[in-house]
N, C-alpha and C positions, 0 to 999 in steps of 0.2 A: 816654830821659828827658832834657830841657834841663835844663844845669846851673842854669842860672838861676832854673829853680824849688825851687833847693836852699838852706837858710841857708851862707852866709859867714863864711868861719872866715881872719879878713887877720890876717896878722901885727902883733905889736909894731911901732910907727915908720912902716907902710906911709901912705902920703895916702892918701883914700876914691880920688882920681883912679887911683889902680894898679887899679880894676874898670873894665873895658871893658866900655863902654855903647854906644860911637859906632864908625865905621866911615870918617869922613873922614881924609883925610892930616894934616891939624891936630891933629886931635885925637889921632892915631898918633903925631906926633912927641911932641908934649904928653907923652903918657902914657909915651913910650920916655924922654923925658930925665928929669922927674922922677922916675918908679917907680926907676929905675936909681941914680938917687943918692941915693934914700931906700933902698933895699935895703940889708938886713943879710946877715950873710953865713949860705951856707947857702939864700936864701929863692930861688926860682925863679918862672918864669912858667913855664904849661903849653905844653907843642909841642917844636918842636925847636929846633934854635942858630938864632941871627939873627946877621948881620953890620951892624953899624951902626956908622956912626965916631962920632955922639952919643954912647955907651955909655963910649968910654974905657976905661981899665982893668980896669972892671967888665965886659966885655963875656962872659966865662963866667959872671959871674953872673943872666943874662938870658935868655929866650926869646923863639922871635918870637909874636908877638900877632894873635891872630887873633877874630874879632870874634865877640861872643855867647859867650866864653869870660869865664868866673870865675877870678878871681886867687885863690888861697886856702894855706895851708900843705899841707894834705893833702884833697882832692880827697872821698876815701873819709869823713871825718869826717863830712861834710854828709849822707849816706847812712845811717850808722849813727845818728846823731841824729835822726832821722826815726823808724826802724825802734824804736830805744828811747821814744820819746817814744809810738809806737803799742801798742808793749806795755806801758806804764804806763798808758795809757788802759783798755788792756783788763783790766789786771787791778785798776783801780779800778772797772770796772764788771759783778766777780765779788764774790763776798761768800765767804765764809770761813765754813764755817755747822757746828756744832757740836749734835750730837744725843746726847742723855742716854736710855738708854733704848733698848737697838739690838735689840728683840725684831722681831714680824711688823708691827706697824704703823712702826716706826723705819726697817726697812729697805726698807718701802713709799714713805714719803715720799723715802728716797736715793739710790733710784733715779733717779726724777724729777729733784730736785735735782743728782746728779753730771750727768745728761746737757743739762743747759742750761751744764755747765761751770763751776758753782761747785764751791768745796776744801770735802769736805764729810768733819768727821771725827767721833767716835762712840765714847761710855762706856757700858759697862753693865757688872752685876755679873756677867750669864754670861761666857763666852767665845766670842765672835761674832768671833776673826781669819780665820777660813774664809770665812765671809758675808760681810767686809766686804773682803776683800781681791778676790772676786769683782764686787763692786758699784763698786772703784774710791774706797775710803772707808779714809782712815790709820783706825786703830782701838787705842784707847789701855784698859789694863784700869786701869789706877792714875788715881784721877782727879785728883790734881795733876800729875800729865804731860800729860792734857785741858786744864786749866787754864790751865797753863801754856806754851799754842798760842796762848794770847789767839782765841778764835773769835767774830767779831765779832758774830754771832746764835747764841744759845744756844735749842734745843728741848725742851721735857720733853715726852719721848715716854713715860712711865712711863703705868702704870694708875692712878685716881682713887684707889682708897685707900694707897697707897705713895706717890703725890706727894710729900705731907709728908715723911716722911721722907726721900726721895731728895734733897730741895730743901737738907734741912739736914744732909747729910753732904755737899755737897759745899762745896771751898774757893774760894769764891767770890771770899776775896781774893785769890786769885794771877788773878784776871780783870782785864780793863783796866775803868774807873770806868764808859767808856761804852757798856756792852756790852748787847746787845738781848737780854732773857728773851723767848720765846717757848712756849705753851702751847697743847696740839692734843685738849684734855679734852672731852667731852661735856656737859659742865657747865662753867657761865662765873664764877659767881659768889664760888664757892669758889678756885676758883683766884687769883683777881684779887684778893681779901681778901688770900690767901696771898703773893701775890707784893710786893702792897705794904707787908705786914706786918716779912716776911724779910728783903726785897732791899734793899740801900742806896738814899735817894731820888737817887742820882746812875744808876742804873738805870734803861733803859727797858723799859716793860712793854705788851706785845701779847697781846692773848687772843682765840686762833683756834678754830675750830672747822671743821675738814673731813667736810662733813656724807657724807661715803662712807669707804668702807675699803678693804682687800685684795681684798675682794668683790665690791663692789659697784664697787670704781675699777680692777678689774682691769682694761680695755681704755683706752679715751676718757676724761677728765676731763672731755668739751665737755660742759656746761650744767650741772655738777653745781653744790650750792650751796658754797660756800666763806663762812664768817661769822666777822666780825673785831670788834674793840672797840679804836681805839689809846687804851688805860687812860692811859698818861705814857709819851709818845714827846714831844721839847723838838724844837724846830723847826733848820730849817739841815739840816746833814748829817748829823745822825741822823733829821730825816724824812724826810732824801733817802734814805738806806739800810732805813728801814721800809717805804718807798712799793718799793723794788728786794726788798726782800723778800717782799711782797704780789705782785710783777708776776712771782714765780717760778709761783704760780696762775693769775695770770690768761691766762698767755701758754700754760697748758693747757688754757687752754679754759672753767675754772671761771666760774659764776656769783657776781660777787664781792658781797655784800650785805654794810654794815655797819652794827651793831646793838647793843646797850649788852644787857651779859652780863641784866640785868635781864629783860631781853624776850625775850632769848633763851631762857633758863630757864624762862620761860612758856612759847612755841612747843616749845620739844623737849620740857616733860613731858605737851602733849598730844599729840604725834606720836611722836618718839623712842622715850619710852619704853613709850608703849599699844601702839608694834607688837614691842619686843620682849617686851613682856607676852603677847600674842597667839600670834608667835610659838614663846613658851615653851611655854604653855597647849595650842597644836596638836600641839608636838612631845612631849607627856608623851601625847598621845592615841591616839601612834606611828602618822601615817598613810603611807599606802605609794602607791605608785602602781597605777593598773591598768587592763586593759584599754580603760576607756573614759572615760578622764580630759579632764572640760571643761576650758575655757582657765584658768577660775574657780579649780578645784582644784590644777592647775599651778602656778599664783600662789602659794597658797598653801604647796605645797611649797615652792615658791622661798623663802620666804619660812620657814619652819622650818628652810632650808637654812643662812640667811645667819644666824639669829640662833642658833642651835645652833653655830654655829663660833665664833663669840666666848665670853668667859670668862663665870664665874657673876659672876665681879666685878665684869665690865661692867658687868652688870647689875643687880647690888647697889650699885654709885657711883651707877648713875641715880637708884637709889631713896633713896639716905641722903644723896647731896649735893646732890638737890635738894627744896628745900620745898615746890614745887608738885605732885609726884612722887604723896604720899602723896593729897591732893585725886583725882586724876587717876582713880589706883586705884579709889578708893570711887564714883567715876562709872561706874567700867567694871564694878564689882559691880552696881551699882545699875541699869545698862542692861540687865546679862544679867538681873537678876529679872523688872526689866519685860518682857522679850519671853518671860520663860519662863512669864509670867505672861498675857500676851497667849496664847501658847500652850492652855494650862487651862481658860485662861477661855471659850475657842471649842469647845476640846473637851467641857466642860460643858454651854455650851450647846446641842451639837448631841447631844447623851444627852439632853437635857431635852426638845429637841424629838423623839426618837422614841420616850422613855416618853410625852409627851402623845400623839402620834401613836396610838400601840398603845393606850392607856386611849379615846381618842377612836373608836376604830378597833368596838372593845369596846360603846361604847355605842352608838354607829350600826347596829351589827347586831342589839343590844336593840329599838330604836327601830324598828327594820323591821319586826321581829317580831311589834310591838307594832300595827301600821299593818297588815299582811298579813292575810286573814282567816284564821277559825282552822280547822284541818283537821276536813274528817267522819269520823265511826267507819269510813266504807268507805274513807277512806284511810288510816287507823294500820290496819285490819284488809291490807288488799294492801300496806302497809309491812311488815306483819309478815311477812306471807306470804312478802314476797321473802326476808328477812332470816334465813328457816327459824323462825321460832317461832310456836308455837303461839298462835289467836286467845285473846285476854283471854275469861274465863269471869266476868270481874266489872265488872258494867257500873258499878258503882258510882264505877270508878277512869276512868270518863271520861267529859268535860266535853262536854257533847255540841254546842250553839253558840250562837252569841252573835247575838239577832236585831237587823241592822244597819235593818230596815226600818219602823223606827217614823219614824211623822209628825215626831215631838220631837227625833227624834236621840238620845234616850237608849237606854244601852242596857241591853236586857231578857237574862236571864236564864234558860232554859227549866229545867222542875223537873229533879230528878236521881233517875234509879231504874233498876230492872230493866228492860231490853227486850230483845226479842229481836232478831237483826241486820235482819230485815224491817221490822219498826215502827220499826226507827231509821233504815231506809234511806228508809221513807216518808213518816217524817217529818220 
């Protein structure tokens, strides 16, 4: 490395002319008489002795000069100013990020967060210093010892119904005035009330929503949604440090949408929470896997899988802290009637059509019967005969026939009486 690309650190008294620039004998003598009688004692040039009778008395106080060389106290100083001035860079462009809440979703987002090399430290009421000492996260149980870290983004990783309380046991004033709240809830609305409610208006307030979990963000983050709301973030550099805290997302990959908690609240209580209603619903039906499982039913295991691992409470905040929630519900009642009802409805009709069917069936063979002529005594007699019973002895009990050969069409009626099977055969 040429020194030259190095800042200049010239002594007290020295003239700008003691930095060799030039390389001509003029400018050599130049710089040997002045520098040398401006020199205090103690200060050197870099190299070794020179002999010059210009120098005078001073002449151990001098080096010879060589060109594209810096005149400076200490050579090294230029080096480490550099090296300093790079790691203050760097660690202004870390954030110091502070998570309330160090359960399974807490220690989800820490991971993430420690390996892009932010200082990432962490309150809860259990005792997570095993967890957090693995993940590379200081881990404080006493929360004015959190507090008093000064962490310049604060996370509440709690669950929806504890927020509150978590928000207002902790000492918020031992926080610095411009500290960023941040909130990772299912619900936006609620939170964002709460925070503007609690938190001093010198407070900035973020309300995030990482639309995955442990579950479902176990591998890749690339395209998952991530949805923001900056509620009161003041401009300058606390929006520089809001925007560096959002780019912790987005540089995983997230899909970054942002959305005012209002609409959000909309969209997740007819998504969010209709699938872990669904969800639930499948998993109380306990179904199992088996041998011959479609892509379809797989899904759906999947999907009893991811929402059976989160808490009841999860799913109780969806329902109570949001107002669209309850709506949603009564749709999804109301869809399953209609298709159970679509159901009934086809299977009524198709019993209706095979009692019509059979009664139709019924009367069509009336009707033939009716159409067909009618049998002679010589055939109920060799009917009978097959059937083993004995020929009728009373002619009175049969109808003998019905003459179809009138001119008129109408029809006639022969008398009814005794005969014998000859005179019925012949007539």
């Amino acid at each position: 490395m040429t020194l030259l690309s190095s800042p200049l650190i010239v002594a007290p008294g020295i003239s700008p002319s003691a930095i060799a620039t030039q390389t001509s004998p003029r400018t050599e003598k130049h710089l040997c008489r002045s520098s040398c009688l401006d020199l205090k004692s103690g200060t050197k040039f870099l190299g070794s002795s020179v002999r010059s009778g210009r120098c005078g008395q001073k002449i151990r106080q001098c080096k010879n000069y060589r060109p594209g060389q810096a005149f400076a106290i200490d050579a090294a100083q230029g080096f480490d100013y550099e090296s300093i001035r790079l790691q203050e860079l760097e660690m202004r462009s870390k954030l110091k990020v502070g998570i309330v809440g160090f359960g399974n979703f807490g220690q989800f987002l820490a991971e993430r967060i420690v390996k892009q090399g932010h200082i990432v430290l962490a309150h809860s009421r259990s005792d997570y210093h095993a967890a957090a000492r693995k993940l590379g996260v200081t881990y404080f149980r006493d929360p004015d010892d959190f507090c008093e870290e000064h962490p310049e983004v604060v996370i509440l990783c709690t669950s929806i119904l504890s927020t509150e309380h978590v928000l207002s046991s902790l000492p918020i004033q031992r926080l610095k005035r411009n500290t960023l709240f941040v909130d990772v809830l299912s619900v936006k609305e609620f939170p964002r009330n709460l925070f503007l409610q609690v938190l001093p208006k010198e407070f900035d307030v973020l309300c995030t929503h990482p639309m995955f979990g442990p579950e479902s963000g176990k591998g890749s983050w690339e395209g998952l949604p991530f949805v923001y709301d900056k509620v009161r973030v003041s401009d300058g550099p606390r929006l520089e440090r809001c925007n560096k805290f959002l780019k912790i997302f987005e540089s995983e990959g997230c899909r970054m949408v942002e959305m005012s908690c209002e609409e959000h609240d909309i969209h997740a209580a007819g998504s969010q929470f209709i699938t872990h209603t669904v969800g639930r619903v499948l998993g109380s039906l306990g179904l199992e896997s088996t041998p011959i499982n479609t892509k379809g039913y797989e899904s759906l295991l999947r999907l009893v899988e991811n929402t059976s691992s989160d808490s009841f409470d999860l799913y109780y905040g969806l329902f109570l802290y949001n107002q669209n929630a309850t709506q949603e519900l009564q749709n999804l009642e109301s869809a399953f009637d209609t298709v159970k009802s679509q159901l009934f409805n086809k299977l009524h009709q198709k019993l209706r059509e095979q009692m019509l069917l059979k009664t139709g069936s019924n009367e069509q063979q009336e009707l033939n019967m009716l159409k067909s002529p009618p049998p002679t005594v010589k055939t109920l007699l060799l009917s009978e005969n097959k059937n083993g019973a004995a020929p009728s002895a009373q002619g009175n009990d049969v109808n003998i026939n019905v003459n179809r050969n009138s001119k008129n069409g109408a029809q006639k009626e022969e008398p009814k009486g005794r005969m014998s099977p000859v005179n019925a055969e012949s007539g």
